[in-house]
C-alpha positions as CSV (number, residue, x, y, z in Angstrom):
1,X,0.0,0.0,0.0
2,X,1.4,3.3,-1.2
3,X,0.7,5.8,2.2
4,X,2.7,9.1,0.0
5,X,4.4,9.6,-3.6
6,X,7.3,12.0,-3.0
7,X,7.7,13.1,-6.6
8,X,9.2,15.8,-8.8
9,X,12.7,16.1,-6.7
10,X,14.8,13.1,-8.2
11,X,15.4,12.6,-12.1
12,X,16.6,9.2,-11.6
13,X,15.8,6.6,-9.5
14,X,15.7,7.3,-5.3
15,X,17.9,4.4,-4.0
16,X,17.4,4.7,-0.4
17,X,15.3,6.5,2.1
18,X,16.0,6.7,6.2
19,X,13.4,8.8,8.8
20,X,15.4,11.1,10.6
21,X,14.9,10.0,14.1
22,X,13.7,12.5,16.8
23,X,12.1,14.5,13.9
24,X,8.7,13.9,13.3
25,X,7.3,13.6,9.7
26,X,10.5,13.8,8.0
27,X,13.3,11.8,6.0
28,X,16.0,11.9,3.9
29,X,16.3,10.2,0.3
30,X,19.1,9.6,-2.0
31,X,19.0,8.7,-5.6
32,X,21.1,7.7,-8.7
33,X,21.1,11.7,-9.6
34,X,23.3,12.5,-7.3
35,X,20.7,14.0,-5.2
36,X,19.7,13.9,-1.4
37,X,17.2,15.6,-0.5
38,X,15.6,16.3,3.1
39,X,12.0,16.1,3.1
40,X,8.5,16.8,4.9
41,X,6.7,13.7,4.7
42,X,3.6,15.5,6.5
43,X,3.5,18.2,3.5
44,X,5.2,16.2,0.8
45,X,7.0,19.1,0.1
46,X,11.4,19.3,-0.1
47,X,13.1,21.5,2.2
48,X,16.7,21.4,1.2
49,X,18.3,19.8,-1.8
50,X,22.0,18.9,-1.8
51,X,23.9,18.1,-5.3
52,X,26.8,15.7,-5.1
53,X,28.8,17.0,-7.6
54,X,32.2,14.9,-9.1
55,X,35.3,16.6,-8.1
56,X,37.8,17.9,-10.8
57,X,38.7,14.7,-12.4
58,X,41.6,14.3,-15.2
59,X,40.7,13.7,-18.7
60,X,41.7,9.9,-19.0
61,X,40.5,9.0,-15.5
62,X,37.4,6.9,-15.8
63,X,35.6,6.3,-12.4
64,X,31.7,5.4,-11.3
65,X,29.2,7.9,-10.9
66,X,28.6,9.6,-7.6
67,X,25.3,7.7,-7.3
68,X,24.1,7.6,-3.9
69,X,23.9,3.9,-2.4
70,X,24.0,4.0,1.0
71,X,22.7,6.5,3.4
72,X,23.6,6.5,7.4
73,X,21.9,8.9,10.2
74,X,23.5,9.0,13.7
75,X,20.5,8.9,16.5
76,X,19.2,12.6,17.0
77,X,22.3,14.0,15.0
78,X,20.8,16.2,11.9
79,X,24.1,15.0,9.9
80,X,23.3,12.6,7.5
81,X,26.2,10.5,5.7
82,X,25.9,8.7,2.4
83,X,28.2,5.7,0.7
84,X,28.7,7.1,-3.5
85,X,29.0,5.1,-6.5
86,X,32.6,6.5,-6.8
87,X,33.8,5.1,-3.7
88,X,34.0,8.0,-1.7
89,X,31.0,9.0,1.7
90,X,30.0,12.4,1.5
């Protein structure tokens, strides 16, 4: 059963979703845009969007996208940390 469609933030897949803890009605999402955005589930509405974007990168060097794979919250903390496609946590 579908309880809310979060929609028109991510323009690719969302990968993973965590509640924030100690913070009623919302959560955080991740996708395979390179987005995470922080949400209010309450009001379906995004209230902050954060772009990974690549670091400067030499021409030959080939590496994964900065999709986002993995997402980690620590208890009441607001920081929220996320595992990339590139290898690298942001």
């Amino acid at each position: 059963k579908i309880l809310r469609r979060m929609e028109n933030c991510h323009s690719n897949i969302c990968s993973c979703v965590k509640f924030r803890p100690g913070h009623r009605w919302q959560l955080v999402s991740g996708g395979l845009d390179g987005k995470v955005v922080h949400w209010s589930f309450n009001k379906i509405k995004a209230l902050h969007t954060v772009v990974l974007t690549p670091p400067q990168q030499q021409a030959q060097q080939l590496v994964n996208p900065r999709f986002v794979y993995a997402m980690a919250n620590s208890g009441m903390a607001d920081d929220v940390v996320v595992g990339l496609g590139d290898g690298s946590v942001a």
